[in-house]
N, C-alpha and C positions, 0 to 999 in steps of 0.2 A: 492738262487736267481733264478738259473734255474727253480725249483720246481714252484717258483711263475709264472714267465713266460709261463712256458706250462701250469697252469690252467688257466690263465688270458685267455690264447692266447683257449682253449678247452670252456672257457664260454660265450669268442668271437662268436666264430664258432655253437656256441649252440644257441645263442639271435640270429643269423643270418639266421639259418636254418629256413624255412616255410615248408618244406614236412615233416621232418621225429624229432619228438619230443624228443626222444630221439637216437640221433645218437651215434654211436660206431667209433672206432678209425676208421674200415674198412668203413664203411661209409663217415666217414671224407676223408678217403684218396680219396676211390672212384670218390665223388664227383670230389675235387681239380683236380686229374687227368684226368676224362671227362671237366673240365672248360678248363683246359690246351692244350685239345688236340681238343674234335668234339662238345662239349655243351657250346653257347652262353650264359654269366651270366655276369658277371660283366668286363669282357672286353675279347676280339675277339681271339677266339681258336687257334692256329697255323694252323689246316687243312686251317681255313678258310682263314688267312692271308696270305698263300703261294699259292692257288688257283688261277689256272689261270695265273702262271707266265710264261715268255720266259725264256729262256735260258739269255738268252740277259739282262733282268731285272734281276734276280738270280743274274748276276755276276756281275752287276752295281756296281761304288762304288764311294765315291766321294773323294775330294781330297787328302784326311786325311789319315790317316792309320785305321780307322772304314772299319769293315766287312762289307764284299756283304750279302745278304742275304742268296746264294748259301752257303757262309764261316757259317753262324750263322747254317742255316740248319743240315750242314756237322756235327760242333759243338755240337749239338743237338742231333744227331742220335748216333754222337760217345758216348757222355757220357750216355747217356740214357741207350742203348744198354752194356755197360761197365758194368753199375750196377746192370740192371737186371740178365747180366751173374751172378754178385755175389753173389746175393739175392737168384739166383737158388743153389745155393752152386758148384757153377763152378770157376776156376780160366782163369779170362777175359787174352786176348794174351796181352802177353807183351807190355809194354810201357814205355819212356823213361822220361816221364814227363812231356814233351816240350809240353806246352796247343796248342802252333800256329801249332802245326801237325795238331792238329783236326779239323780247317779252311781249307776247299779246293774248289775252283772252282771247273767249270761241264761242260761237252759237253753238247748237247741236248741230245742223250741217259743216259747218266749219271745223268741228272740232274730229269730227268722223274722217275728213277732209285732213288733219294735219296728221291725226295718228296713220293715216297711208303712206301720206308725204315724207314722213321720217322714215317709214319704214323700205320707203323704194330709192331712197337717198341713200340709206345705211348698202339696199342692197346694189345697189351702184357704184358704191366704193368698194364692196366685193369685187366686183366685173372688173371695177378699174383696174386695182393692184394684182388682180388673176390674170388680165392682160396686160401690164405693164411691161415694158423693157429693163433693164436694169439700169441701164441709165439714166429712167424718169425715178424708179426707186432711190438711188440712191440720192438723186434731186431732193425729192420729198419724202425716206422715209423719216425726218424728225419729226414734220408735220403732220403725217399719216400718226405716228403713233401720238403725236398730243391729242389730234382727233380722239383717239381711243380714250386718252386718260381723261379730255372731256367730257367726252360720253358717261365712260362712268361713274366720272363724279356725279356729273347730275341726275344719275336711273338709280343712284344712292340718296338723293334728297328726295326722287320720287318717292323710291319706298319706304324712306322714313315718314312723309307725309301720309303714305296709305296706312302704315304701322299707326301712325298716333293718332291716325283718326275713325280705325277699327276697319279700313275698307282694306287688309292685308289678307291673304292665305297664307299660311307659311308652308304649305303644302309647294310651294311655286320656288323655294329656296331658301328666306330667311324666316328663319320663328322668330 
């Protein structure tokens, strides 16, 4: 069943492509991870969704137990950064499992501080799978690519947040 799935889902990705007629798994990821991170495609990158935020916006949060955006970022950079350590064949520091660690508010320096941190993380898994072998690929392309669908799920509740709380352009992707 798996087996069926990833062709389905690789002949998806193939009828979808217009640049590159026959793409390779490293392509495949490439791409996903530029969509995820600085390249406008089918919905709004996280650089761009985070851009131009206050301090003050970052930590917003409404009444629920739902993340600030600051927590989603945080979130983001930790796991990101976690995996990539492992990819490299490093063992990432410890941790205890507890997800809600990886949610944290931000000062203003801090917060200037993690929207970098995501974004040279994001671009480090670029480098990575640009220089991979094919046999670290095909190690980690499942993982690589759940990165991605992480990713976007959460630059999707960013910009709902920015949407409902008027700090949106829609000029940037989504009206």
């Amino acid at each position: 069943m798996r087996t069926i799935l990833n062709i389905a889902f690789g002949l998806l990705l193939i009828g979808c492509s217009q640049e590159n007629k026959h793409p390779t798994v490293k392509s495949i990821l490439l791409e996903q991870l530029k969509s995820t991170h600085t390249h406008k495609d089918w919905y709004v990158p996280v650089k761009d969704a985070v851009e131009g935020l206050t301090v003050d916006q970052a930590n917003w949060k409404d009444s629920t137990s739902n993340h600030s955006i600051g927590e989603l970022v945080s979130h983001l950079a930790f796991w990101n950064e976690r995996i990539l350590i492992a990819f490299h064949g490093n063992s990432p520091p410890d941790f205890d499992g507890n997800n809600e660690l990886t949610f944290k508010t931000f000062n203003r320096e801090d917060w200037n501080y993690a929207v970098q941190k995501l974004d040279s993380i994001q671009t480090a898994w670029e480098q990575a799978v640009d220089n991979a072998t094919d046999k670290q690929l095909a190690e980690w392309s499942a993982s690589i690519a759940n990165i991605c669908t992480h990713n976007s799920y959460h630059t999707g509740q960013i910009v709902y947040i920015r949407k409902k709380n008027g700090w949106w352009d829609g000029s940037k992707g989504v009206k």
